[in-house]
C-alpha positions in Angstrom: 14.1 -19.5 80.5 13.4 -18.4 84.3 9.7 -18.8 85.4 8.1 -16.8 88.0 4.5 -16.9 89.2 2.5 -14.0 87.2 0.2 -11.3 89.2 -2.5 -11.6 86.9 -5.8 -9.6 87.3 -7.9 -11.8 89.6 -11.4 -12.0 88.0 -14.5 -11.6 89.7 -17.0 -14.7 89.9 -20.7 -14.2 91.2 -21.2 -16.3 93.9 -24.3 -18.3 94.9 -24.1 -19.6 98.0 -26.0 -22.3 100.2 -25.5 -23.1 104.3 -26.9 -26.2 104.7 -26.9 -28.0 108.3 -26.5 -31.6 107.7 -26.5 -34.5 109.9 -23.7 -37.3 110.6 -24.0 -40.0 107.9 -25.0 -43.2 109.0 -22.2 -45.6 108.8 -23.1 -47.9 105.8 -21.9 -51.3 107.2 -24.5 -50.5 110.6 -27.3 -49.4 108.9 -30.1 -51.5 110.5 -33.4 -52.3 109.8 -36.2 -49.9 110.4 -34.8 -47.2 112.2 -31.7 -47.2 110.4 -33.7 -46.8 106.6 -35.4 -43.7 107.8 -32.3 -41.8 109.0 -30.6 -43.3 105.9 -33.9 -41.9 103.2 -34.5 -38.6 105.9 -30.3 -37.9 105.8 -30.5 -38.3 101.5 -33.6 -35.9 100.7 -31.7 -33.3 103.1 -28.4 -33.9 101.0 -30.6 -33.8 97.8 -32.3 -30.0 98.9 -28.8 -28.8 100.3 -26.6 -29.5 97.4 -24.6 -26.7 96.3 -23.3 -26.2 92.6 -20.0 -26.7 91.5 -17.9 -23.2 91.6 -15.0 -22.1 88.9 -11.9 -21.5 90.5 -9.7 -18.8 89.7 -7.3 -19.2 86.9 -3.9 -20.2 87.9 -1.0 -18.4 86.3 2.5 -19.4 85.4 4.6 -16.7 83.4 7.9 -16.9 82.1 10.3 -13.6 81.9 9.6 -11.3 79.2 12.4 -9.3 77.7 12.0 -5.9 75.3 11.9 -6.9 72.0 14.5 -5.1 69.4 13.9 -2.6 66.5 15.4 -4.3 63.5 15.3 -0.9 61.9 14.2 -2.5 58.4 13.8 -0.9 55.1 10.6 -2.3 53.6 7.1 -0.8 54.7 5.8 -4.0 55.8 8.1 -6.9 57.3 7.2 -10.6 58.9 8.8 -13.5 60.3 6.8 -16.7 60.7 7.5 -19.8 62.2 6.3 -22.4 59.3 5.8 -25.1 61.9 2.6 -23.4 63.9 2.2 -20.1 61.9 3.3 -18.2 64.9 4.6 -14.8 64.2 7.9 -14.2 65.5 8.5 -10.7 64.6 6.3 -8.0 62.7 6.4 -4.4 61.5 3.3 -3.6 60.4 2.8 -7.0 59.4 -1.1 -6.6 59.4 -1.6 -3.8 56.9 -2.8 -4.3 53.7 -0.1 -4.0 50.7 0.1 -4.6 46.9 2.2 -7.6 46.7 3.3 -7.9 43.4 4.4 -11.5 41.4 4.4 -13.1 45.2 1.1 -13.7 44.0 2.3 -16.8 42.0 3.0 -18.7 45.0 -0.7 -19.4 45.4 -1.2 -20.0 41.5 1.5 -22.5 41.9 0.7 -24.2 44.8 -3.1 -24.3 43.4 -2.2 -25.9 39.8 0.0 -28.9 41.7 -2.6 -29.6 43.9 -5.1 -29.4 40.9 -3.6 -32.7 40.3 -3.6 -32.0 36.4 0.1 -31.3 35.4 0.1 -33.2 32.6 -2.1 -31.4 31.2 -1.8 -29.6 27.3 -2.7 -25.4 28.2 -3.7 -23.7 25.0 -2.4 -20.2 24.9 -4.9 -17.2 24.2 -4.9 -13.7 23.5 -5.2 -12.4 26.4 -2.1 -14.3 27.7 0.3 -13.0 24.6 -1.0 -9.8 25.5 0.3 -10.2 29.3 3.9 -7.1 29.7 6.9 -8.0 31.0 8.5 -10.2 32.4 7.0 -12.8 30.0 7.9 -16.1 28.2 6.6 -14.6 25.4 3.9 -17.1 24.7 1.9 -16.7 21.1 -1.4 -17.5 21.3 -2.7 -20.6 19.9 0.5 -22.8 21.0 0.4 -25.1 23.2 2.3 -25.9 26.8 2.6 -28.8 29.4 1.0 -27.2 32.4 4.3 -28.5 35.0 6.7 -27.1 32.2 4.8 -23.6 32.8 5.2 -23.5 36.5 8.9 -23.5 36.3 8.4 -20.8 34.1 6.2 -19.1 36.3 8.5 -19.6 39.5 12.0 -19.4 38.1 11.3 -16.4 36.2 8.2 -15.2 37.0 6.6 -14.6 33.6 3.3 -12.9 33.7 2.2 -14.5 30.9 2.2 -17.7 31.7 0.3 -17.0 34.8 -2.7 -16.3 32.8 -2.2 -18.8 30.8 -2.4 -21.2 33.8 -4.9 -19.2 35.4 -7.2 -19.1 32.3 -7.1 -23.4 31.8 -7.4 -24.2 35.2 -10.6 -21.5 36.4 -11.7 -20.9 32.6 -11.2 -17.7 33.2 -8.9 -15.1 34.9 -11.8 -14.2 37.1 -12.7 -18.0 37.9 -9.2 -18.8 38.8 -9.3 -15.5 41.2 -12.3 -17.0 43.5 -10.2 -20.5 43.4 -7.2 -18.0 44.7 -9.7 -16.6 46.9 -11.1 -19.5 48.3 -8.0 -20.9 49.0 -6.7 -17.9 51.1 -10.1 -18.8 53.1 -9.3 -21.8 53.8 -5.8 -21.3 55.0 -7.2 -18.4 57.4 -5.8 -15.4 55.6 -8.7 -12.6 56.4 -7.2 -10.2 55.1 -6.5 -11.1 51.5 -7.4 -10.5 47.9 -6.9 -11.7 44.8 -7.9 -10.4 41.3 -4.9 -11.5 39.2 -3.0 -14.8 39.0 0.5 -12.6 38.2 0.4 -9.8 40.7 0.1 -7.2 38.4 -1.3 -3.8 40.1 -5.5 -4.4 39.8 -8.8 -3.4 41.3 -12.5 -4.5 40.3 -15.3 -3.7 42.3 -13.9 -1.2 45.0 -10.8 -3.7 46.0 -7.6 -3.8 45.4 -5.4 -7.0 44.6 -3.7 -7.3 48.2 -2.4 -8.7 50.8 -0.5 -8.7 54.1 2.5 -9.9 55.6 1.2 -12.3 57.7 -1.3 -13.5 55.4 1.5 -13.9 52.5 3.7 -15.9 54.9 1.2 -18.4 55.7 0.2 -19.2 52.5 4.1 -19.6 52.1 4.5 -21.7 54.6 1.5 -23.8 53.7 3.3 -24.0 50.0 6.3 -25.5 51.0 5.1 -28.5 52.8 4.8 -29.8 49.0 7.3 -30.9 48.0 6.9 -30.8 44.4 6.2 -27.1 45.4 10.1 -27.4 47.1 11.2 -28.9 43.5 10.2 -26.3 41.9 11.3 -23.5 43.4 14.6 -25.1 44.1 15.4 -25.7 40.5 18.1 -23.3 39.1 17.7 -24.1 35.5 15.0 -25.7 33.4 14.3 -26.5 29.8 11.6 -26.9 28.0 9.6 -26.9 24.4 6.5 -25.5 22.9 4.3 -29.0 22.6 4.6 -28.6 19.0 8.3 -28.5 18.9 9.0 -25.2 16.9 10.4 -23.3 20.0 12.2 -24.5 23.2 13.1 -22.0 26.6 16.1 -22.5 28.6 15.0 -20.3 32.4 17.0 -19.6 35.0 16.0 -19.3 38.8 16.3 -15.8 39.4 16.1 -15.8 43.1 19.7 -14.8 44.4 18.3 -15.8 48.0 19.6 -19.3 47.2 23.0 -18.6 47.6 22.5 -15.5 50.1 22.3 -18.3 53.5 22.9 -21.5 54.7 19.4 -23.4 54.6 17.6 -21.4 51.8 14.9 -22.7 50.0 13.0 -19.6 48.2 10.8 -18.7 47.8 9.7 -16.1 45.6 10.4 -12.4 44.5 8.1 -9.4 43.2 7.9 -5.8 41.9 5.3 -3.3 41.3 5.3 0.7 40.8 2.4 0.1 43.4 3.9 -2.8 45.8 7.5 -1.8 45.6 9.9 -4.8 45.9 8.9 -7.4 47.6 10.3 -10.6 48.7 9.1 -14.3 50.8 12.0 -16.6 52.1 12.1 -19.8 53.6 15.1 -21.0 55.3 15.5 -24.5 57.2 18.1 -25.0 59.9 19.0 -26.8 62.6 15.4 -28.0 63.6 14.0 -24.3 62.8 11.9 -23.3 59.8 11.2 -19.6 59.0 9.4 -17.8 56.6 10.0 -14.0 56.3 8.3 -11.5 54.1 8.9 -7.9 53.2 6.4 -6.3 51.2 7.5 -2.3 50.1 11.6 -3.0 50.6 12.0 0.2 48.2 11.7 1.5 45.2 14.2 1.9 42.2 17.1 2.2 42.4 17.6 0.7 45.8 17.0 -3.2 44.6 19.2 -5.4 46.9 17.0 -4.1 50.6 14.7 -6.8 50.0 17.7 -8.9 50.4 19.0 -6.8 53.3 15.9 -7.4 55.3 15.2 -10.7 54.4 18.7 -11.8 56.1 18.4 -9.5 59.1 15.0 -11.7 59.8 16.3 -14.5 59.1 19.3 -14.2 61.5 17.2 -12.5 64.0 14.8 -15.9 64.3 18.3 -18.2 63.8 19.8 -16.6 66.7 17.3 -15.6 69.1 14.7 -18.5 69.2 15.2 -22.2 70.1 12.9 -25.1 70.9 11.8 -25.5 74.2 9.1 -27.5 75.9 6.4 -24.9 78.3 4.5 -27.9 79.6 4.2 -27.4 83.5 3.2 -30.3 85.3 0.9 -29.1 88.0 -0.2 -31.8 91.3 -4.0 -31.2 91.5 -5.4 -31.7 95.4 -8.3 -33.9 95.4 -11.6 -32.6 94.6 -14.4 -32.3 96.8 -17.6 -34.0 95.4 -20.7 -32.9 96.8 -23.5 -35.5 97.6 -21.3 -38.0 96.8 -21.0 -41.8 98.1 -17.5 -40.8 98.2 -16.6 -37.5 99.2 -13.3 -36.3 97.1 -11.8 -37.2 93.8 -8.4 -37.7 91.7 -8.1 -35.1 89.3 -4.9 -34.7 87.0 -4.3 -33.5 83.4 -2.1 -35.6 80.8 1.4 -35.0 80.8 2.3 -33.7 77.0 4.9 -32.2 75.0 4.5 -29.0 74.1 7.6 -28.0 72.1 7.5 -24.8 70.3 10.4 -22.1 68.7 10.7 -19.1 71.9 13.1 -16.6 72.5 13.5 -14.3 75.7 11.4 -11.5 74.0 8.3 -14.3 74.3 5.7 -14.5 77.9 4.5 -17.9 78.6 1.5 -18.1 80.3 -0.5 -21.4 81.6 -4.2 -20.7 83.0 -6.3 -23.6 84.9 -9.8 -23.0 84.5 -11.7 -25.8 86.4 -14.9 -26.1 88.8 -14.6 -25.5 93.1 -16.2 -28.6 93.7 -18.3 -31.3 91.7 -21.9 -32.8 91.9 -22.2 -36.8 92.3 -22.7 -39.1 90.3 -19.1 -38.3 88.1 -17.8 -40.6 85.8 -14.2 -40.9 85.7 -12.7 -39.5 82.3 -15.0 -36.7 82.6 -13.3 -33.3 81.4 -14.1 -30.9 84.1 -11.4 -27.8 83.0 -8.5 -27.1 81.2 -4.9 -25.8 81.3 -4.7 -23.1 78.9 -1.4 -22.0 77.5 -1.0 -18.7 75.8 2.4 -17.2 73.9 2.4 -13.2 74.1 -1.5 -13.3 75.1 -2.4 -15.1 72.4 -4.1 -18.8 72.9 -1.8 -21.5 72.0 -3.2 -25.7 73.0 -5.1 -26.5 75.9 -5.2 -29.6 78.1 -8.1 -31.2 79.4 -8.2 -31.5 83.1 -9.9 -35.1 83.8 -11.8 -36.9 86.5 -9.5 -39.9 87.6 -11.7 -42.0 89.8 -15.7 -41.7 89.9 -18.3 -42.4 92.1 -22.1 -42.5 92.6 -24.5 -40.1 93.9 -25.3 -40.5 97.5 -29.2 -40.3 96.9 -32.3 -41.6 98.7 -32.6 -44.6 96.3 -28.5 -45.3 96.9 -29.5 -45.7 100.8 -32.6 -47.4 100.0 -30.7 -50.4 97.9 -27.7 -50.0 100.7 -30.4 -50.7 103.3 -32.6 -53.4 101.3 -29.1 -55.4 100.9 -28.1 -55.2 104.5 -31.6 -56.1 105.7 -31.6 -59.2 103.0 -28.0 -60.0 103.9 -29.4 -60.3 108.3 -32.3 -62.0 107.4 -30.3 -64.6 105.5 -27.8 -65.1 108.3 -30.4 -65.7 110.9 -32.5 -68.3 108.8 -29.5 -70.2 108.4 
């Protein structure tokens, strides 16, 4: 990728500004006795009154070429592509607005009973879990499940059923597991989200709406799959397993054709509503690169393979267009003026680092250095005095501290004083011997 030097909008900085006349410095090593302290206390307390305050700088810009991103011309409503490394989003159509997303929703009840840590666990079936439509298991109340035996049955086939009955032993209650759900989606960063069922099913309580969005779905995805009994799961193409008591056993089937569709593919997990349409979240993982996509309103019966169709066009898009590349710049700071200083400029310098990241030609790089005009004695060395501020299609991506590399004292009336009582100390010694 070429890099150019951006014109970016210079920013305006109010000034304060100081003239201060100052005399010569005495010469440390000739200070003398008596006349030489005065000039060396009077020179100080002028330095002291005159000092002027460190300044920003304007940012520095470095930008990298910047190419039209392409229409994909997808089918579904609502279409993302995320790189699972970083949660970048690579590509979006209207990957922000809020949708229905149907039994996608059982990512986040599966992801939340692993890390529940409780798998071995006996879930009691009620009422209101038999009662759950299809697609169900087909649970009667009263029997009894192993809780990792019902999360293949919740992945592979995506009974509805069995959601509650997760939902219902893990919160207490549908509505308890919801705020776990909720909480969750928090904590991951996903503003936009909101759960009120553990299955997906079409729901609203209190003026919401059980929804989502694109980009919110994909990073719960992403955050998902770094389990990897999450990745075992999902993974699995068939599973058996019994009722605890031993009077019926299930034999499930994954049911997501994804699998097979690309080189790479590990899921995730499908979905259908009459309100959220089909709806689908991949993950794929090759050659260095992992991608989550998601399409959330990919049609409507009868047209049930272009969640499929868009899911590969995604795919391929990020596969083919975006490859790792290091944007550190390493940039050779001029010393820094220190202002009533015993010495008058500084090193400055930020730490090399890597900063490797998935790009494509369709992506602007741009580094900003943020850092102060001059500094004010006494600076330590190690002392972060800016940054360089990377951002990726405007948006903030790392910063690196910009550091003092030497330091030095402030050239104040007591400095002189002590300079001068050492000298003085140092004569008289040398003329008593």
């Amino acid at each position: 990728m070429e890099s150019e030097i951006g014109n970016s909008k210079k920013r305006k900085f109010k000034r304060r500004e100081e003239e201060t006349e100052h005399g010569k410095r005495i010469p440390k090593e000739k200070c003398g006795r008596g006349k030489a302290f005065l000039i060396a206390v009077f020179s100080a307390v002028l330095l002291e009154i005159g000092a002027i305050h460190a300044l920003p700088c304007f940012p520095m810009c470095c930008v990298y070429a910047k190419e039209e991103a392409p229409d994909l011309s997808l089918y579904s409503r609502s279409a993302l592509l995320l790189d699972a490394s970083n949660n970048r989003v690579l590509y979006e159509e209207n990957g922000y607005q809020v949708m229905a997303m149907a039994s996608t929703t059982k990512i986040m009840t599966c992801i939340l009973a692993i890390e529940s840590g409780r798998l071995e666990e006996t879930v009691e079936v009620s009422a209101n879990a038999q009662k759950m439509p299809k697609v169900h298991l087909g649970m009667r109340a009263g029997e009894t499940y192993q809780l990792k035996d019902l999360l293949y049955s919740l992945m592979l086939e995506s009974h509805n059923d069995t959601a509650v009955a997760i939902a219902e032993h893990l919160g207490g209650s549908v509505e308890g597991f919801a705020d776990m759900m909720n909480a969750k989606a928090a904590e991951l960063g996903c503003k936009d989200t909101c759960f009120i069922t553990p299955n997906g099913l079409d729901a609203r309580k209190d003026g919401k709406t059980h929804s989502t969005t694109a980009r919110d779905l994909a990073v719960i995805a992403a955050y998902a799959i770094q389990n990897p009994e999450f990745l075992k799961i999902i993974g699995t193409r068939s599973y058996a397993f019994s009722e605890l008591s031993g009077k019926r056993s299930f034999q499930i089937s994954n049911k997501n054709a994804f699998l097979d569709m690309m080189e790479g593919a590990i899921g995730v997990k499908t979905g259908f509503t009459c309100e959220a349409g089909y709806c689908f979240v991949g993950a794929l993982q090759r050659d260095g690169k992992t991608f989550v996509s998601v399409v959330l309103g990919a049609g409507w019966p009868p047209n049930k393979t272009w969640k499929w169709h868009d899911t590969k066009i995604l795919m391929n898009f990020g596969l083919e267009n975006y490859s790792i590349k290091n944007i550190y710049k390493k940039t050779t700071y001029k010393k820094m003026e220190v202002l009533n200083g015993v010495e008058e400029q500084i090193e400055i310098g930020a730490e090399q680092r890597d900063i490797s990241l998935l790009l494509s030609d369709y992506d602007q790089v741009e580094m900003k250095q943020t850092f102060p005009k001059t500094l004010e004695a006494p600076v330590a060395e190690g002392t972060v005095i800016g940054y360089e501020t990377y951002y990726v299609n405007g948006e903030k991506l790392t910063e690196i501290p910009i550091l003092t590399k030497e330091s030095t004292e402030a050239y104040t009336w007591k400095y002189c004083l002590d300079k001068v009582l050492h000298l003085f100390f140092a004569n008289t010694s040398q003329k008593l011997w």
